[in-house]
TINUFI-785209 format. One line per field, with one value per atom (N, C-alpha, C): residue number from 1; residue in one letter; atom name; x, y, z. Coordinates in steps of 0.1 Angstrom, whole numbers, padded with zeros to 4 digits. Atoms other than C-alpha are relative to their C-alpha. Layout:
BEGIN
resi: c(NUM_...);
resn: c(A_...);
name: c(CA_...);
xx: c(X_...);
yy: c(Y_...);
zz: c(Z_...);
This chain:
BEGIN
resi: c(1_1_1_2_2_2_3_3_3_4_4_4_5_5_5_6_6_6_7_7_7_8_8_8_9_9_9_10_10_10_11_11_11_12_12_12_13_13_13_14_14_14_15_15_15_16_16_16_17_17_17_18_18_18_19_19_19_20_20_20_21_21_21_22_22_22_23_23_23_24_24_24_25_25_25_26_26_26_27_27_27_28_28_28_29_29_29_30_30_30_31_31_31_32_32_32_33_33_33_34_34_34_35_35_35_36_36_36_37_37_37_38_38_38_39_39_39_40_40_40_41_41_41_42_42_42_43_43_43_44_44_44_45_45_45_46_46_46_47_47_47_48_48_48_49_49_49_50_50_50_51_51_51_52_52_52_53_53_53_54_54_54_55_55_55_56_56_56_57_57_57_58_58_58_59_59_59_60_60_60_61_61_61_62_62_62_63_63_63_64_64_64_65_65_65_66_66_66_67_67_67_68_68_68_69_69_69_70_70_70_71_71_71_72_72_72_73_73_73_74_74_74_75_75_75);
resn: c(X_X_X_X_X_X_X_X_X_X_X_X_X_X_X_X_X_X_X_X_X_X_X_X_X_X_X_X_X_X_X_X_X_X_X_X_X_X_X_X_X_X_X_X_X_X_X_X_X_X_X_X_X_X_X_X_X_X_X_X_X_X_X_X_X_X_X_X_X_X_X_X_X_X_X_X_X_X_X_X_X_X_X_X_X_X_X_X_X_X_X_X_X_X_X_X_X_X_X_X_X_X_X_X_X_X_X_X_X_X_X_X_X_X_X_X_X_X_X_X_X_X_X_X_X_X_X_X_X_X_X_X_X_X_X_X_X_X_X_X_X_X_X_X_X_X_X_X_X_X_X_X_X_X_X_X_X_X_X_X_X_X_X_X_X_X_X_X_X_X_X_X_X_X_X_X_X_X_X_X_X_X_X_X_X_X_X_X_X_X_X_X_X_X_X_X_X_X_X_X_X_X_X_X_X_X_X_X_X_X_X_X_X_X_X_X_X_X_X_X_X_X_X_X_X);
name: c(N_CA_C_N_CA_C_N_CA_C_N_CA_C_N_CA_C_N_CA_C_N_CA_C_N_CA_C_N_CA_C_N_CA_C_N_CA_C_N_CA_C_N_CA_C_N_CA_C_N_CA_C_N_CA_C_N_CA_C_N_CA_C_N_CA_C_N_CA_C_N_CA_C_N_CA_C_N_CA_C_N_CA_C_N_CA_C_N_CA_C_N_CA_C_N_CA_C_N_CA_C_N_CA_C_N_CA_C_N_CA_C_N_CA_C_N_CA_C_N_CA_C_N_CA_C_N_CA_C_N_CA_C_N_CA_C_N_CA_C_N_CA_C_N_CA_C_N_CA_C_N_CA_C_N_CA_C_N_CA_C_N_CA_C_N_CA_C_N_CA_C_N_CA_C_N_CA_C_N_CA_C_N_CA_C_N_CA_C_N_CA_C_N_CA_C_N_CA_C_N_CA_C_N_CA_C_N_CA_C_N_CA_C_N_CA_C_N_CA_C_N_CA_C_N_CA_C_N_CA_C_N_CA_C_N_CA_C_N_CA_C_N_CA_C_N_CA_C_N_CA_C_N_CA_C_N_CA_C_N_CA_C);
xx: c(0004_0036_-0012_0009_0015_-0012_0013_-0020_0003_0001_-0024_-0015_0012_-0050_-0002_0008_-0063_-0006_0005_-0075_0003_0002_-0087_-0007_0008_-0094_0001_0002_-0086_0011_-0014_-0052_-0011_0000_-0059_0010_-0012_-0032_0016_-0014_0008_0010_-0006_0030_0020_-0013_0067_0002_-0001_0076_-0014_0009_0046_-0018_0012_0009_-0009_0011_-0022_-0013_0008_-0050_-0012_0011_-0087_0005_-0001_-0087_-0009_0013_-0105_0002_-0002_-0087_0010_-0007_-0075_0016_-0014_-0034_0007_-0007_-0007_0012_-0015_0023_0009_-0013_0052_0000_0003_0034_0005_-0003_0050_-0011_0011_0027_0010_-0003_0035_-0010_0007_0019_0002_0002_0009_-0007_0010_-0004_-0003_0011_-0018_0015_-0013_0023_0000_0002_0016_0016_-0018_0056_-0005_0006_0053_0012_-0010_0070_-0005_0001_0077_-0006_0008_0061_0002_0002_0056_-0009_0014_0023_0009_-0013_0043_-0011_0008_0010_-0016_0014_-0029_-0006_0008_-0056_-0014_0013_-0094_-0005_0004_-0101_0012_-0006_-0067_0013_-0014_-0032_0012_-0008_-0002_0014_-0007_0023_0016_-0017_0061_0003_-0004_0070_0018_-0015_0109_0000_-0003_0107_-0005_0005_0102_-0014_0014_0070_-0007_0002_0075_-0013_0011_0045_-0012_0006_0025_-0012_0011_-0008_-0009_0012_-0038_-0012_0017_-0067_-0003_0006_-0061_0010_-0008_-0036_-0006_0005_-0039_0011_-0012_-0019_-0012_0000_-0016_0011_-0014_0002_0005);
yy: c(0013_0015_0002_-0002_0012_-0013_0014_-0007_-0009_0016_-0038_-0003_0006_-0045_-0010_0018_-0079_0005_0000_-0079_-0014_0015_-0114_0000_0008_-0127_0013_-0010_-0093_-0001_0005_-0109_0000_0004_-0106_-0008_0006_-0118_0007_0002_-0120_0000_-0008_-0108_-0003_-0001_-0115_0007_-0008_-0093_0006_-0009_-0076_-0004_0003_-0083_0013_-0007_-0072_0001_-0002_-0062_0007_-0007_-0051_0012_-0008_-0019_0002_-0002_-0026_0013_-0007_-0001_0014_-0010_0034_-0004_0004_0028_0014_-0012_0051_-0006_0004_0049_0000_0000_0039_-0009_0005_0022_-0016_0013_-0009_-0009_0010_-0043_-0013_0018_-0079_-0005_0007_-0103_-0015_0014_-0139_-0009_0007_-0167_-0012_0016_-0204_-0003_0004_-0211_0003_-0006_-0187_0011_-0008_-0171_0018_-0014_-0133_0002_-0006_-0114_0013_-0021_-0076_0005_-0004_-0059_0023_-0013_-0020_0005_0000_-0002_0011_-0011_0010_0010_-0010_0022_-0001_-0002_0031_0006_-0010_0038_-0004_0002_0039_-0018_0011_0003_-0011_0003_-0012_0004_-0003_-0015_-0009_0014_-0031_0002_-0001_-0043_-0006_0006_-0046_-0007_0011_-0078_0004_-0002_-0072_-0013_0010_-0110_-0007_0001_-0136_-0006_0004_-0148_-0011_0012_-0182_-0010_0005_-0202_0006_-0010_-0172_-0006_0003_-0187_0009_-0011_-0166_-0004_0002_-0188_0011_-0003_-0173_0009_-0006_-0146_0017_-0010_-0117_0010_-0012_-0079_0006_-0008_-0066_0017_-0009_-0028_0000);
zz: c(0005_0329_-0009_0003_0302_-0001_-0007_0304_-0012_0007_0290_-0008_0010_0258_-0010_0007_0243_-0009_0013_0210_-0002_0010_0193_-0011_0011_0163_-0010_0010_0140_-0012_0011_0119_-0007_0011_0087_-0012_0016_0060_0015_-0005_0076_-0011_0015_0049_0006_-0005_0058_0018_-0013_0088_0005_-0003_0084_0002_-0007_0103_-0005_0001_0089_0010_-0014_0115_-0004_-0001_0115_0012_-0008_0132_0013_-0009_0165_0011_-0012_0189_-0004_0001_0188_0004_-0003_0185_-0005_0007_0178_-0014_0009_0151_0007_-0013_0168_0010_-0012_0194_-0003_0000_0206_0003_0001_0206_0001_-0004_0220_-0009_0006_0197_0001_-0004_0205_-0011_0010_0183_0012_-0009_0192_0011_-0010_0206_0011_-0015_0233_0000_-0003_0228_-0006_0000_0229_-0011_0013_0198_-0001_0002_0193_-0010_0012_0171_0002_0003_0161_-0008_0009_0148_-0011_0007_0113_-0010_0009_0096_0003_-0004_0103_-0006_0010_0078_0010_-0009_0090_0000_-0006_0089_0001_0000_0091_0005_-0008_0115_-0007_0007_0096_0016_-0008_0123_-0005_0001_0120_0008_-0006_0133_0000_-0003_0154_0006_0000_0162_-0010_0013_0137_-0002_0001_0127_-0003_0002_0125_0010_-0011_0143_0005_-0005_0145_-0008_0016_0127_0001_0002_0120_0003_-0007_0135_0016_-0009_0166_0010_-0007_0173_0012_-0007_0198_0000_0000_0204_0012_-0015_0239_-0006_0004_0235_0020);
């Protein structure tokens, strides 16, 4: 099982499929991620790229409702 990590408030910009992210936490490529916004509904996601201050996330559900005041990613 893997652990469970909260991150808030690091969305930057939401791009179609794809979630931009301040880099707060060591992640991997590959690594899967639940992503939540204000709705509360959990959506899949994938870390598809990582530079030093930034995680872009592939959204595998859609990303309707997802707003950017106040979303969070558990991996």
């Amino acid at each position: 099982m893997q652990p469970r990590v909260t991150v808030h408030d690091s969305a930057m910009r939401l791009e179609g499929p794809l979630l931009f992210m301040r880099r707060t936490l060591e992640v991997g490529l590959n690594e899967a991620v639940v992503v939540s916004g204000r709705d509360g509904a959990p959506r899949l996601g994938r870390v598809a790229a990582i530079d030093e201050g930034m995680v872009t996330i592939e959204m595998l559900d859609p990303t309707a409702g997802l707003g950017l005041a106040a979303p969070w990613v558990g991996s």
